[in-house]
DSSP file (Angstrom, degrees, kcal/mol; ACC not computed):
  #  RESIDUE AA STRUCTURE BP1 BP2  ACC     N-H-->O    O-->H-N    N-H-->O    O-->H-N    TCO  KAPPA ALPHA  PHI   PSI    X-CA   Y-CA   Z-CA
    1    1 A X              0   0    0      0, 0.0     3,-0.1     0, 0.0     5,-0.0   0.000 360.0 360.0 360.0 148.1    2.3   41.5   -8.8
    2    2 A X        -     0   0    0      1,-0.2     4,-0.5     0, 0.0     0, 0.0  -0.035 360.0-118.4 -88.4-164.1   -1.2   40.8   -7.7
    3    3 A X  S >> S+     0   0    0      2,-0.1     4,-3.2     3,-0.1     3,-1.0   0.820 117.3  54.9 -84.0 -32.9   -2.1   38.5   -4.6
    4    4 A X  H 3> S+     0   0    0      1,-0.2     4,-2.8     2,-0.2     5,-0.2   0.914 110.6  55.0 -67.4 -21.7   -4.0   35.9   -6.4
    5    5 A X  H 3> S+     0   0    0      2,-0.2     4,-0.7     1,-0.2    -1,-0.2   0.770 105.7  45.4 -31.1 -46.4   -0.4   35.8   -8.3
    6    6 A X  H <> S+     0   0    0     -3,-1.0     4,-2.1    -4,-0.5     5,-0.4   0.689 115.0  54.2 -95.3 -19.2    1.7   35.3   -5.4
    7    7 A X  H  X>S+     0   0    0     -4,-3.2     4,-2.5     1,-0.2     5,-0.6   0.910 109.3  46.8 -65.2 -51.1   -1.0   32.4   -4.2
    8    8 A X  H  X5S+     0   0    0     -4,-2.8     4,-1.0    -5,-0.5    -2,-0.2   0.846 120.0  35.0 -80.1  -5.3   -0.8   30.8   -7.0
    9    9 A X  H  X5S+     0   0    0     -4,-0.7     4,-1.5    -5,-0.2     5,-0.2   0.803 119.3  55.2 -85.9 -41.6    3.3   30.8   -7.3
   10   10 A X  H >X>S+     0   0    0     -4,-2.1     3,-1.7     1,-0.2     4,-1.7   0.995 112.7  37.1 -54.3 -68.5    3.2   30.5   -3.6
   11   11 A X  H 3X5S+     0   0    0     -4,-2.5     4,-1.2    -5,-0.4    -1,-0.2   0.981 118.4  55.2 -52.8 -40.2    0.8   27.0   -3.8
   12   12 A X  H 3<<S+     0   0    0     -4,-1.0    -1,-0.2    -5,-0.6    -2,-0.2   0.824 106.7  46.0 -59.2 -16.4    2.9   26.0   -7.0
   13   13 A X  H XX5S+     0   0    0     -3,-1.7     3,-5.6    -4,-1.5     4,-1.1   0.969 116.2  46.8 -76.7 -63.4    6.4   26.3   -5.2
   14   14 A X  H 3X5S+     0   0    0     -4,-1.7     4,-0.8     1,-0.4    -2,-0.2   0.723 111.2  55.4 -54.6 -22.9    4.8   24.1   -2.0
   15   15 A X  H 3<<S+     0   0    0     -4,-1.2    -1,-0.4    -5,-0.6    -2,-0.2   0.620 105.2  51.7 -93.4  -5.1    3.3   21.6   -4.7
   16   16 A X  H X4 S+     0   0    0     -3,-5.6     3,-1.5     2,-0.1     4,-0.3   0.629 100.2  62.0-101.7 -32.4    6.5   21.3   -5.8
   17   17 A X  H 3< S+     0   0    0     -4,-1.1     4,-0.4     1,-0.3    -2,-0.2   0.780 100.6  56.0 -10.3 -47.9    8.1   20.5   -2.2
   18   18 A X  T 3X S+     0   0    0     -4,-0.8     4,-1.1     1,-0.2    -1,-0.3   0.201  83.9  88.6 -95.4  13.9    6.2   17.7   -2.0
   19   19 A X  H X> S+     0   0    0     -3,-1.5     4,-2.9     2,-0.2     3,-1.3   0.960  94.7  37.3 -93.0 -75.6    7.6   16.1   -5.4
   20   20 A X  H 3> S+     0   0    0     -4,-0.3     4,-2.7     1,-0.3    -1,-0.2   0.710 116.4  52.3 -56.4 -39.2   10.7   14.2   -4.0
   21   21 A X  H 3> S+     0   0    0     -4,-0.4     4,-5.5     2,-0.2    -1,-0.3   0.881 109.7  44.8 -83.3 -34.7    9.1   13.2   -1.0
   22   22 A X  H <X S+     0   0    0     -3,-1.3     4,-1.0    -4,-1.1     5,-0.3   0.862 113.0  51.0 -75.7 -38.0    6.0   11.6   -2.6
   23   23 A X  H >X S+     0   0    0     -4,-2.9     4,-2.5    -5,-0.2     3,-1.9   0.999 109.4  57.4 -70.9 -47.7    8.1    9.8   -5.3
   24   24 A X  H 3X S+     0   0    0     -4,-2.7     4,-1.5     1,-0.2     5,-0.4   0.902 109.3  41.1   2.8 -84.3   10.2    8.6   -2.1
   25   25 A X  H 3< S+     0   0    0     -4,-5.5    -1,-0.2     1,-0.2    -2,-0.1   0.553 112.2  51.7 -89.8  22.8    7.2    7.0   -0.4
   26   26 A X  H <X S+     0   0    0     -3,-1.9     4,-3.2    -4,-1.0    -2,-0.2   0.693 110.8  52.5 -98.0 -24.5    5.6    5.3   -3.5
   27   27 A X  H  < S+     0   0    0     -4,-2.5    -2,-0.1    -5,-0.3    -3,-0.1   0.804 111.2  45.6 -32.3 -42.9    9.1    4.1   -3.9
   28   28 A X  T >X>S+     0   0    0     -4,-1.5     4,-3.8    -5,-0.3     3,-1.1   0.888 114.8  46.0 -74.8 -56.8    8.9    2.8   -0.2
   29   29 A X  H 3>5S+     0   0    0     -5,-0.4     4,-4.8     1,-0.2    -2,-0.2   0.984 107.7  58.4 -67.7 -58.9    5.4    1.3   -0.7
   30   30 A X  H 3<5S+     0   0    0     -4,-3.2     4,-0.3     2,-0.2    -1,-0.2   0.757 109.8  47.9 -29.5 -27.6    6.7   -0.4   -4.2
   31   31 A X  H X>5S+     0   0    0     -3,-1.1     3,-4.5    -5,-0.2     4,-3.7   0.955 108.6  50.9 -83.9 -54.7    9.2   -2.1   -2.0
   32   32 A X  H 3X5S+     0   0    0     -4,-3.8     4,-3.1     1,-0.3     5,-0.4   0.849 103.9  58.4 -51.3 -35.7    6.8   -3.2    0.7
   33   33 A X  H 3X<S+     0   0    0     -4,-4.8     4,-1.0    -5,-0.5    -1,-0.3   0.816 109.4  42.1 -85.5   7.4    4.6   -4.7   -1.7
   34   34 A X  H <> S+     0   0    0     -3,-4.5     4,-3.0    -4,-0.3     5,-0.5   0.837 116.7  51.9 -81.7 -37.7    7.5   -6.9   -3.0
   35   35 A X  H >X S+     0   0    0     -4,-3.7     4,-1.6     1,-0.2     3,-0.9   0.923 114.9  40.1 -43.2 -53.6    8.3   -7.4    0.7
   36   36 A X  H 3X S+     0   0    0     -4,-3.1     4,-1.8     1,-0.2    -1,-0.2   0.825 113.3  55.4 -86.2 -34.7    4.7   -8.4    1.6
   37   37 A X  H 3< S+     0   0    0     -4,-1.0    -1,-0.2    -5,-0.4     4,-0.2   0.622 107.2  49.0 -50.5 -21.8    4.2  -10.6   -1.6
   38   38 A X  H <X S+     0   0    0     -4,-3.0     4,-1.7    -3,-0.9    -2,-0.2   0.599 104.3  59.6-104.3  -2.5    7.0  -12.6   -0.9
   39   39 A X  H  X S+     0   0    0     -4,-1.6     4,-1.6    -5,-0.5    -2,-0.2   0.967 105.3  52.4 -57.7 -52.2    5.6  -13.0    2.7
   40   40 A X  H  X>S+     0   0    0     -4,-1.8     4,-2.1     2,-0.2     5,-0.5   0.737 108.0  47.5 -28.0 -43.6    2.5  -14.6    1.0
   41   41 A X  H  >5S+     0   0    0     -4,-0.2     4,-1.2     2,-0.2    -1,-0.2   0.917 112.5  48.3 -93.8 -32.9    4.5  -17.1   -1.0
   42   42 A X  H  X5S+     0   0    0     -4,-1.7     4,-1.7     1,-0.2    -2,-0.2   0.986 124.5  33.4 -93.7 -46.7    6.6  -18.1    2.2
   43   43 A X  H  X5S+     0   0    0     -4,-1.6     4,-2.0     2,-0.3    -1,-0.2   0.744 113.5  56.7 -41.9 -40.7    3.0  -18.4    4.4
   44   44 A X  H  X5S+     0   0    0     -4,-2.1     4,-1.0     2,-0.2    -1,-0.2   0.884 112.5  42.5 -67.6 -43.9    1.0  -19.6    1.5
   45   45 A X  H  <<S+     0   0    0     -4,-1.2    -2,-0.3    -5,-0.5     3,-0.2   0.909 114.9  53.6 -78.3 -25.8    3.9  -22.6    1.3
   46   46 A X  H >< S+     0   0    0     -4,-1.7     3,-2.3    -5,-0.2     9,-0.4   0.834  96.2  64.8 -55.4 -40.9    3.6  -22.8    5.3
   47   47 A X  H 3< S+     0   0    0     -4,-2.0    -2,-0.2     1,-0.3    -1,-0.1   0.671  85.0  80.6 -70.3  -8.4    0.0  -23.3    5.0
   48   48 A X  T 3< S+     0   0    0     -4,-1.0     2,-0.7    -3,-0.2    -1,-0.3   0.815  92.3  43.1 -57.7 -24.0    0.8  -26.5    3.2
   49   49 A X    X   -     0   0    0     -3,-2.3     3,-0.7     1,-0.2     6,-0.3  -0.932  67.6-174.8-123.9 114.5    1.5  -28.6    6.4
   50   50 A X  T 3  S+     0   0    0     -2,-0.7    -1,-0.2     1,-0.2    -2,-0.1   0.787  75.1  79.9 -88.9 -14.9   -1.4  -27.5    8.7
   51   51 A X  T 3  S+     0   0    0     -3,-0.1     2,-0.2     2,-0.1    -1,-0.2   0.708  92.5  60.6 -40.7 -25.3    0.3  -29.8   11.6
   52   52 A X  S <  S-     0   0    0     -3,-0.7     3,-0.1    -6,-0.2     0, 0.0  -0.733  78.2-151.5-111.7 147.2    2.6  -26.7   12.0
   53   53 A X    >   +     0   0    0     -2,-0.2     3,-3.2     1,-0.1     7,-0.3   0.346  61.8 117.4-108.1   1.3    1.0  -23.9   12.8
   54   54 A X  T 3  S+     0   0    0      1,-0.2     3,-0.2    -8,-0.1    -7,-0.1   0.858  86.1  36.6 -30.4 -56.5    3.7  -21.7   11.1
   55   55 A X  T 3  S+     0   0    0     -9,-0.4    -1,-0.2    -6,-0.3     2,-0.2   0.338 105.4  80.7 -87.4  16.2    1.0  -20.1    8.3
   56   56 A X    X>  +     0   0    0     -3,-3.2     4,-2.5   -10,-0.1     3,-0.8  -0.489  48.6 165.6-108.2  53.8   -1.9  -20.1   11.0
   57   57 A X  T 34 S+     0   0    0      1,-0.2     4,-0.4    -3,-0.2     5,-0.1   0.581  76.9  56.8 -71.3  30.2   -1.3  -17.0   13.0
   58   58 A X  T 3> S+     0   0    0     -5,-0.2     4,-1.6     3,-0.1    -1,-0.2   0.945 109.5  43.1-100.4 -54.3   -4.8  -17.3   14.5
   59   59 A X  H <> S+     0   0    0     -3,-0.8     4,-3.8     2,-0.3     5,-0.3   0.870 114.7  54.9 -42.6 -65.1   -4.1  -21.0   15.9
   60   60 A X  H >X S+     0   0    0     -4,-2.5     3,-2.1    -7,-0.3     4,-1.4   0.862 108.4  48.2 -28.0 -84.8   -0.6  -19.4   16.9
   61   61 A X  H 3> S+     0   0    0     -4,-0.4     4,-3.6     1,-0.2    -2,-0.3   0.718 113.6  42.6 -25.8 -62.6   -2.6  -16.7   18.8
   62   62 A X  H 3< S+     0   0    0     -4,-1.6    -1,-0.2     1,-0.2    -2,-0.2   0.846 112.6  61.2 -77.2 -13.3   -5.1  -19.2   20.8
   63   63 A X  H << S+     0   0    0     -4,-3.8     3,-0.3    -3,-2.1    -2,-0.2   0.978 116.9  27.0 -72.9 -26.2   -2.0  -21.5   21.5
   64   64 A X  H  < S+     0   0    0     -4,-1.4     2,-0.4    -5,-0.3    -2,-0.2   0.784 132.0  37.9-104.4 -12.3   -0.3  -19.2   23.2
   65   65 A X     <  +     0   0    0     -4,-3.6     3,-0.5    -5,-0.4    -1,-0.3  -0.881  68.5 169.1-113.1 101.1   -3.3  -17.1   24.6
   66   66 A X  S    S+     0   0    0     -2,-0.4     2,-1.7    -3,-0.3    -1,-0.1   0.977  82.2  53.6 -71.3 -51.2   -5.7  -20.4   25.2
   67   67 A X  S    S+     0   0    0     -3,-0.1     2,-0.3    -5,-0.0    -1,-0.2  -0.179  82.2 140.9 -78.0  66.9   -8.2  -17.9   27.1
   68   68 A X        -     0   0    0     -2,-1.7     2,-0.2    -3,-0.5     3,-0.1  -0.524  51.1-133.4-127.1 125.2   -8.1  -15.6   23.8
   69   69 A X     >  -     0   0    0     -2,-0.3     4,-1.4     1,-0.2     5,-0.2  -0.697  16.7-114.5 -96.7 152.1  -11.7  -14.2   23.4
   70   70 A X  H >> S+     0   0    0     93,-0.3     4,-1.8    -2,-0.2     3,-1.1   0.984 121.5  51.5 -61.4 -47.3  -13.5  -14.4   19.6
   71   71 A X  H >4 S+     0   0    0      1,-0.2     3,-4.6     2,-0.2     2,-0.7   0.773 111.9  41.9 -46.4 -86.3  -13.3  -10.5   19.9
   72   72 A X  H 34 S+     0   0    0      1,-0.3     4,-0.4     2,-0.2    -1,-0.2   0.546 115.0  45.5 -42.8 -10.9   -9.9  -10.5   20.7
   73   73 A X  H <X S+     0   0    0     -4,-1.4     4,-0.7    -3,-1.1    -1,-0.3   0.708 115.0  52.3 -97.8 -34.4   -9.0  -13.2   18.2
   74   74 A X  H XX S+     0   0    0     -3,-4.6     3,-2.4    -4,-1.8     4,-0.5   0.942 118.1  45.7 -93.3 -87.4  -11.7  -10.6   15.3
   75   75 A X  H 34 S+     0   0    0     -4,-0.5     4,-0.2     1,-0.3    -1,-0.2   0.316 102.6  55.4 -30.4 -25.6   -9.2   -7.8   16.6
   76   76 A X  H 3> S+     0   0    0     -4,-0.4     4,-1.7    -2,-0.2    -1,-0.3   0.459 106.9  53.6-130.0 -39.8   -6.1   -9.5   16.3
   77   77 A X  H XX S+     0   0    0     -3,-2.4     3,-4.0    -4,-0.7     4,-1.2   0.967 109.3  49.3 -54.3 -88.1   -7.0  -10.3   12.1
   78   78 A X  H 3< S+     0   0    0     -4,-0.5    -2,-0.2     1,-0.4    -3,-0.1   0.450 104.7  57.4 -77.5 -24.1   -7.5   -6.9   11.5
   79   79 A X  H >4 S+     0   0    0     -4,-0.2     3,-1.0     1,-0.2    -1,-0.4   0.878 112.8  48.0 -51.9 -52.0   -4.1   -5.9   13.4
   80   80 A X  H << S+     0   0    0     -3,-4.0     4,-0.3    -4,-1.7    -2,-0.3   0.760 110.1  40.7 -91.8   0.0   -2.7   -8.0   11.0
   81   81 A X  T 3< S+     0   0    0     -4,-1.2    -1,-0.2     2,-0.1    -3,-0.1   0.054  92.2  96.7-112.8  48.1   -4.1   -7.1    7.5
   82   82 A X  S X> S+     0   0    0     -3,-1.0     3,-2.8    -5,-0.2     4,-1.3   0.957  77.4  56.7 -93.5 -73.5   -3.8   -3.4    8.7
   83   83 A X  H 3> S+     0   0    0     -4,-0.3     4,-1.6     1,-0.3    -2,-0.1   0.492 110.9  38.0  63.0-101.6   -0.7   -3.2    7.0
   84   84 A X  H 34 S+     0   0    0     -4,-0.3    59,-0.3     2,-0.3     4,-0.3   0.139 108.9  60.9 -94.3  -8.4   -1.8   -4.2    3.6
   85   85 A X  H <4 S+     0   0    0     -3,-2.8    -1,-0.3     2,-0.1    -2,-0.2   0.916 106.6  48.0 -76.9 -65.8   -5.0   -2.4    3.8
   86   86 A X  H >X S+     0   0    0     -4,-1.3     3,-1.8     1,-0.3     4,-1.6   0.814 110.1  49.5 -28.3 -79.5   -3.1    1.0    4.2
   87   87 A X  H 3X S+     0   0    0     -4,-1.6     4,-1.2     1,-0.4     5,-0.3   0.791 116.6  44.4 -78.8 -46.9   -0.5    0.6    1.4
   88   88 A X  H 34 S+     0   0    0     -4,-0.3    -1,-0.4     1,-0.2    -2,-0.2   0.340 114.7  44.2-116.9  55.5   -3.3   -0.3   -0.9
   89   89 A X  H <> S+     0   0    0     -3,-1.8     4,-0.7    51,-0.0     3,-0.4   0.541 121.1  37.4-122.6 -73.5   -5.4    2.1    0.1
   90   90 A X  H  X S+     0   0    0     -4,-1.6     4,-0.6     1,-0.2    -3,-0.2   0.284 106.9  80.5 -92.6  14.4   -2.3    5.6    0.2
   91   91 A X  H  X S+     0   0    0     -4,-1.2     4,-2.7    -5,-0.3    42,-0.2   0.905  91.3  38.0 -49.5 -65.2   -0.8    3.8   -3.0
   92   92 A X  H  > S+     0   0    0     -3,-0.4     4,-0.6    -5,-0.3    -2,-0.2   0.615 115.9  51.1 -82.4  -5.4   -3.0    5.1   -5.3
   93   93 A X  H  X S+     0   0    0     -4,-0.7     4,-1.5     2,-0.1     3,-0.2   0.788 114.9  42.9 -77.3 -34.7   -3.3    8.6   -3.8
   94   94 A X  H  X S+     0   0    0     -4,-0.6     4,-2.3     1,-0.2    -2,-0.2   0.831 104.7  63.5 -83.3  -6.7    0.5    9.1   -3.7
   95   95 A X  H  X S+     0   0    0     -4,-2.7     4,-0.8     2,-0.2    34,-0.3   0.886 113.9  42.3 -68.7 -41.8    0.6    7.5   -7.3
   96   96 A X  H  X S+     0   0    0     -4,-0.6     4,-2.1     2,-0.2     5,-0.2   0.707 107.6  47.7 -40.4 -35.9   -1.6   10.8   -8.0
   97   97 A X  H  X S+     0   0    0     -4,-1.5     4,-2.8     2,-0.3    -2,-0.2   0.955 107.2  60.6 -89.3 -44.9   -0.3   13.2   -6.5
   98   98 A X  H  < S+     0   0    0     -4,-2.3     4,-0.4     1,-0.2    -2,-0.2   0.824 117.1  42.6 -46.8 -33.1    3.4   11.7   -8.3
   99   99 A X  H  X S+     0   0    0     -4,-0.8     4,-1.0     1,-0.1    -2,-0.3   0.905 115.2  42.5 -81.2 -33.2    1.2   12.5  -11.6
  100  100 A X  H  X S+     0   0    0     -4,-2.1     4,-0.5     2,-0.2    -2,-0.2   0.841 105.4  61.8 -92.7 -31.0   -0.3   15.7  -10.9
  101  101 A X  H >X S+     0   0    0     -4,-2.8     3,-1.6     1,-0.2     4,-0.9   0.984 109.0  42.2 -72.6 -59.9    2.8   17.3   -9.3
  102  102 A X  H 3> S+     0   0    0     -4,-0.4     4,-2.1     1,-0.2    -1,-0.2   0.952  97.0  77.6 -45.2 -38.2    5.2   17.0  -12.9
  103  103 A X  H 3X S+     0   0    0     -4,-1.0     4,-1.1     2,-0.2    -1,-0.2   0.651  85.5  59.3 -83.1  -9.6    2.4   18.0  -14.9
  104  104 A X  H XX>S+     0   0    0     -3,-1.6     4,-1.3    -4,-0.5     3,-0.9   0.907 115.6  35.5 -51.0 -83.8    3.0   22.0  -13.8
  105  105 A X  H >X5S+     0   0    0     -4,-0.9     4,-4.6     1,-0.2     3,-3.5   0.943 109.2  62.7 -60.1 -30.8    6.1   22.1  -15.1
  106  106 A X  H 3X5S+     0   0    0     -4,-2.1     4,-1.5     1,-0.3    -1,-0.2   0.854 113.0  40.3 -43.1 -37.3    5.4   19.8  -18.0
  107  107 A X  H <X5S+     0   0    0     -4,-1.1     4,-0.8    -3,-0.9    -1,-0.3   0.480 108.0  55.8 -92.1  17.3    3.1   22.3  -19.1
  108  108 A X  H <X5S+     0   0    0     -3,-3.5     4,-1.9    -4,-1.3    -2,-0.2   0.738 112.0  49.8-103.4 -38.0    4.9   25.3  -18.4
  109  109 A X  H  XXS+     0   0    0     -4,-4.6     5,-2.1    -5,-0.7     4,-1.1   0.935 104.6  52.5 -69.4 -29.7    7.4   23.7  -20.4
  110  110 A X  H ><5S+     0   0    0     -4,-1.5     3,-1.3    -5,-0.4    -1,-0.2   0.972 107.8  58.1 -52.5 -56.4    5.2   22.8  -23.5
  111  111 A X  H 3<5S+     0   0    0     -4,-0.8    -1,-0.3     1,-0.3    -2,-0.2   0.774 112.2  37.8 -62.8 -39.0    4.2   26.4  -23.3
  112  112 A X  H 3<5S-     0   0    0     -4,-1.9    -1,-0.3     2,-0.1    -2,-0.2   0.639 114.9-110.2-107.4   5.8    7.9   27.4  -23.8
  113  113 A X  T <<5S+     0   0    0     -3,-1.3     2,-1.0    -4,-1.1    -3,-0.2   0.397  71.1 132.9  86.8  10.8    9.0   24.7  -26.3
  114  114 A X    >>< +     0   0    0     -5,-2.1     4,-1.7     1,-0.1     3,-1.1  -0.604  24.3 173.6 -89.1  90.4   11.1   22.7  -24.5
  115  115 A X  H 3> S+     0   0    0     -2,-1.0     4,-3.4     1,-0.3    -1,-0.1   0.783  78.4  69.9 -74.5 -16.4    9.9   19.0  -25.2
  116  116 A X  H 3> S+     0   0    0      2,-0.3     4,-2.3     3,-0.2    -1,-0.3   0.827  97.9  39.8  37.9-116.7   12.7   18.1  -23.3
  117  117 A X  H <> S+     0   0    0     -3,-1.1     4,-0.7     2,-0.2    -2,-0.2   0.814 114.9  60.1 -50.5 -48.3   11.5   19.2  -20.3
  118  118 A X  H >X S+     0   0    0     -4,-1.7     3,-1.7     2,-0.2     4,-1.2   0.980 103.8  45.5 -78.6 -75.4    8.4   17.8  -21.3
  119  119 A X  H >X S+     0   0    0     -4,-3.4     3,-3.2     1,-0.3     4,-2.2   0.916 112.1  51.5 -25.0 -78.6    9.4   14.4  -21.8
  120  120 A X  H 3< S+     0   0    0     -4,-2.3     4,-0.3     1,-0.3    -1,-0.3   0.440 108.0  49.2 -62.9  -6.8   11.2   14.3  -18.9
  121  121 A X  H <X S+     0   0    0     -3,-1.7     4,-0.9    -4,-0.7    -1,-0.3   0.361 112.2  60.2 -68.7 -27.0    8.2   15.6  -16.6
  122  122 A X  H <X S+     0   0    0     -3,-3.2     4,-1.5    -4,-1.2    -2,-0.2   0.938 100.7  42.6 -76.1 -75.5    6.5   13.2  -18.4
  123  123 A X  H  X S+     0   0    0     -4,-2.2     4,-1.8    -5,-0.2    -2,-0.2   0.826 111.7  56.1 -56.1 -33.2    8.2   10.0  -17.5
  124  124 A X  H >> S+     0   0    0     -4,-0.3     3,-2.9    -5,-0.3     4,-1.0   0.957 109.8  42.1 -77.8 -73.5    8.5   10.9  -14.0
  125  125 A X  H 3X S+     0   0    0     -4,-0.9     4,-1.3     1,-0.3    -1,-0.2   0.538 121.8  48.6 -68.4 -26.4    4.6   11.5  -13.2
  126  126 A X  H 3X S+     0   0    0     -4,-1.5     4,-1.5     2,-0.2    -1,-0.3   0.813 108.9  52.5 -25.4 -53.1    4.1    8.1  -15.6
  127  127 A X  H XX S+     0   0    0     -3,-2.9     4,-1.4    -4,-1.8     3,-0.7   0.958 109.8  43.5 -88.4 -54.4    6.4    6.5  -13.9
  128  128 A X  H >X S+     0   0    0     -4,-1.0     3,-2.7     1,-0.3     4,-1.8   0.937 109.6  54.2 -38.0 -66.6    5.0    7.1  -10.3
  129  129 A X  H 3X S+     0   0    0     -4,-1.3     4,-1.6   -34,-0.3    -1,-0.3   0.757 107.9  52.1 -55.4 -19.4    1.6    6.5  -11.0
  130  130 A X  H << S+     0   0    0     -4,-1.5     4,-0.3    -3,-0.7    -1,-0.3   0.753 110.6  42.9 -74.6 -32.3    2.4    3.1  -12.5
  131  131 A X  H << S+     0   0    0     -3,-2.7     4,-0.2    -4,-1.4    -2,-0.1   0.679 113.5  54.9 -98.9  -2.0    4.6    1.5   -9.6
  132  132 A X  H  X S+     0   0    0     -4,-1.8     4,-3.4    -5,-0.2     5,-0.3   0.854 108.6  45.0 -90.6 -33.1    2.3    2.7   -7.1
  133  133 A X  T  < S+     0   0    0     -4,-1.6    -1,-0.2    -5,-0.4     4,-0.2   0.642 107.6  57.3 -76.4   9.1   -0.5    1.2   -8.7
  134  134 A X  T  > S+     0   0    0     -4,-0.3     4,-1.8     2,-0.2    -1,-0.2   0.493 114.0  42.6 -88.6 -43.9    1.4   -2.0   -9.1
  135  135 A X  H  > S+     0   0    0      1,-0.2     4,-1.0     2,-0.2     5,-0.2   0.942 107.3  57.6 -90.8  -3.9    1.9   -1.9   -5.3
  136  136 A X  H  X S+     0   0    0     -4,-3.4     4,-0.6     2,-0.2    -1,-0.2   0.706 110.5  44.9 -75.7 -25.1   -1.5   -0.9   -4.8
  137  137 A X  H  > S+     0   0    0     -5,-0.3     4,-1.5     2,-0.2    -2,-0.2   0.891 110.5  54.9 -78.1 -60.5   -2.7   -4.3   -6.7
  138  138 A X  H  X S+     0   0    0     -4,-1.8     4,-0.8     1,-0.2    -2,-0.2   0.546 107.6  42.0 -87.3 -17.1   -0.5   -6.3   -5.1
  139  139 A X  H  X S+     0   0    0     -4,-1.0     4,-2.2    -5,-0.2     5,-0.4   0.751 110.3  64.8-100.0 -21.5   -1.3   -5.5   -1.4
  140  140 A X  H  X S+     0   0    0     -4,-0.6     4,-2.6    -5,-0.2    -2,-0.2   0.994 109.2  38.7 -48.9 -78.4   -5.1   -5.7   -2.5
  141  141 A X  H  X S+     0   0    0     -4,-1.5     4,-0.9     1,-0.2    -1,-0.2   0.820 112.8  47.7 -48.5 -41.6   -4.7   -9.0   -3.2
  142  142 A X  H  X S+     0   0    0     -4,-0.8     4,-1.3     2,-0.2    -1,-0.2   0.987 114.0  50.2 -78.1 -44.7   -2.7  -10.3   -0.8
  143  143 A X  H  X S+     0   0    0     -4,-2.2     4,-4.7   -59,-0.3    -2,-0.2   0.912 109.5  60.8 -25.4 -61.7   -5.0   -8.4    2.0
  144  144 A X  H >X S+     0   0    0     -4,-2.6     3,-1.1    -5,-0.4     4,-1.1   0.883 113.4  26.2 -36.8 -98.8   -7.8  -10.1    0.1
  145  145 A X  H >X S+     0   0    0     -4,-0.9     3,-2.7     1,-0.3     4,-1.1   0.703 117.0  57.6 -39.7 -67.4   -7.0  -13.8    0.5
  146  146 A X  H >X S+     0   0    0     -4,-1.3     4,-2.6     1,-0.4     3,-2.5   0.763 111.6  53.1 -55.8 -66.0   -5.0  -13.4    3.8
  147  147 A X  H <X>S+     0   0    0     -4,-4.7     4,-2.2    -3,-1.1     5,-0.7   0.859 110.0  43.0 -35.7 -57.0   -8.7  -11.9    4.7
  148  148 A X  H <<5S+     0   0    0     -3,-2.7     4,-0.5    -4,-1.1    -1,-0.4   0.707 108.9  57.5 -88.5 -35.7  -10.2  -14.7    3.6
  149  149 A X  H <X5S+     0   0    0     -3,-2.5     4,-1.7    -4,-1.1    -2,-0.2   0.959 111.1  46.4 -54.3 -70.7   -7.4  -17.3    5.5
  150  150 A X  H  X5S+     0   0    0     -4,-2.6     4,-1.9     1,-0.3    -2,-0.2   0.749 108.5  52.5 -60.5 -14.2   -8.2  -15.8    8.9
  151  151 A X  H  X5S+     0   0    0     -4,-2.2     4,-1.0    -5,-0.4     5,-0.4   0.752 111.4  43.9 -90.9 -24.4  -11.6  -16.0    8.4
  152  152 A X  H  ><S+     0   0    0     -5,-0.7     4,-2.4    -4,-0.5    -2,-0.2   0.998 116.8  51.9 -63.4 -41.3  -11.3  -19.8    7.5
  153  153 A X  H >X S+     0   0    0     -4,-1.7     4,-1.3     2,-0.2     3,-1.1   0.908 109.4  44.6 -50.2 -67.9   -9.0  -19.8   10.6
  154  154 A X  H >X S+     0   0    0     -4,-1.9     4,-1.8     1,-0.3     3,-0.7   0.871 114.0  52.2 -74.0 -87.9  -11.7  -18.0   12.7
  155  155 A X  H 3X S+     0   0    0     -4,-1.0     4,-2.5     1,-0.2    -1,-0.3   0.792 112.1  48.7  -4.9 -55.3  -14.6  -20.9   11.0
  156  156 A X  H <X S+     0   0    0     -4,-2.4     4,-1.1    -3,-1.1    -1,-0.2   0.940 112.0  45.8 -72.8 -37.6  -12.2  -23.8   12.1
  157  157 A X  H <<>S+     0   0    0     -4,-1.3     5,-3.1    -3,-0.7     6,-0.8   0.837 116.0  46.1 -64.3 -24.3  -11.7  -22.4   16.0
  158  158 A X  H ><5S+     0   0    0     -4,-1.8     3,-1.0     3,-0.2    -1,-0.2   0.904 114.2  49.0 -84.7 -54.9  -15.6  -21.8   16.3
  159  159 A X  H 3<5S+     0   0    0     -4,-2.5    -2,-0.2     1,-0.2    -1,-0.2   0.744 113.4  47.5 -83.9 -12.7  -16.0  -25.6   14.7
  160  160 A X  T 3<5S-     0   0    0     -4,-1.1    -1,-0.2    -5,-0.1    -2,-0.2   0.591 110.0-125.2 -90.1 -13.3  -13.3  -27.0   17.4
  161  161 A X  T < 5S+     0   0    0     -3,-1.0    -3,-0.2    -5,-0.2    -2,-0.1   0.846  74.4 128.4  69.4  27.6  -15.1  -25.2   20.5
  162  162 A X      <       0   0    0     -5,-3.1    -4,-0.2     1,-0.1    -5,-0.1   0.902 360.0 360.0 -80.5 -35.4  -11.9  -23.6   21.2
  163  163 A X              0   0    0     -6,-0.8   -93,-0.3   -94,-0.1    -5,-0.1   0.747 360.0 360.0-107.0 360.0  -13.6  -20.3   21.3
């Protein structure tokens, strides 16, 4: 056997390691983005009553830090839409890497006639890339507005001369 033979079975074995683990955390990440979409709806339906500051964590933040600096307050956003940046940001790589890793055997199996195999290599590398880009859409969007809430929060403290 040659070496570049045993690299490329060596890198195929290790590329296959990584198959459970990666459908695993797009699984994880699928979950989070229901978790963090129904966070939205219960905040977006807090934001109704601005008297409560329940869907304001920015307003939280300077009630309970009054000397709370606009940096610290700019720092304090981005702590919270970190989160939801990540996920839909490594969604759509590990939604790849869930396609690319089935598609070895899928062809190895095409190559030996089992369609089978092939089918069933199939659906799993489908399958990934489809719920990770479903959570990858769904924390994009929620990131988005949320983005777009703290900076209205931010707008309101600046017009009140709190900061």
């Amino acid at each position: 056997m040659s070496q570049s033979s045993m690299i490329e079975i060596f890198m195929y074995q290790v590329g296959q390691l990584f198959l459970l683990p990666v459908l695993a955390l797009v699984a994880l990440l699928f979950v989070y983005a229901l978790y963090v979409l129904g966070s939205f709806t219960v905040q977006a339906l807090q934001r109704r009553n601005p008297a409560k500051l329940a869907g304001y964590p920015l307003m939280r933040y300077v009630e309970n830090r009054p000397e709370a600096t606009e940096d610290e307050l700019d720092l304090f956003a981005h702590k919270l839409l970190e989160p939801e940046r990540l996920a839909s940001r490594i969604a759509p790589m590990l939604g790849l890497v869930g396609t690319m890793i089935p598609m070895g055997p899928a062809l190895k199996s095409l190559s030996d006639g089992n369609l089978a195999q092939v089918s069933g290599s199939l659906t799993v590398a489908f399958s990934a890339v489809i719920l990770a880009l479903i959570a990858a859409s769904i924390t994009y969007w929620v990131a988005n507005v949320r983005r777009r809430w703290l900076a209205e929060e931010l707008v309101s403290l600046q017009q009140r001369k709190i900061l």
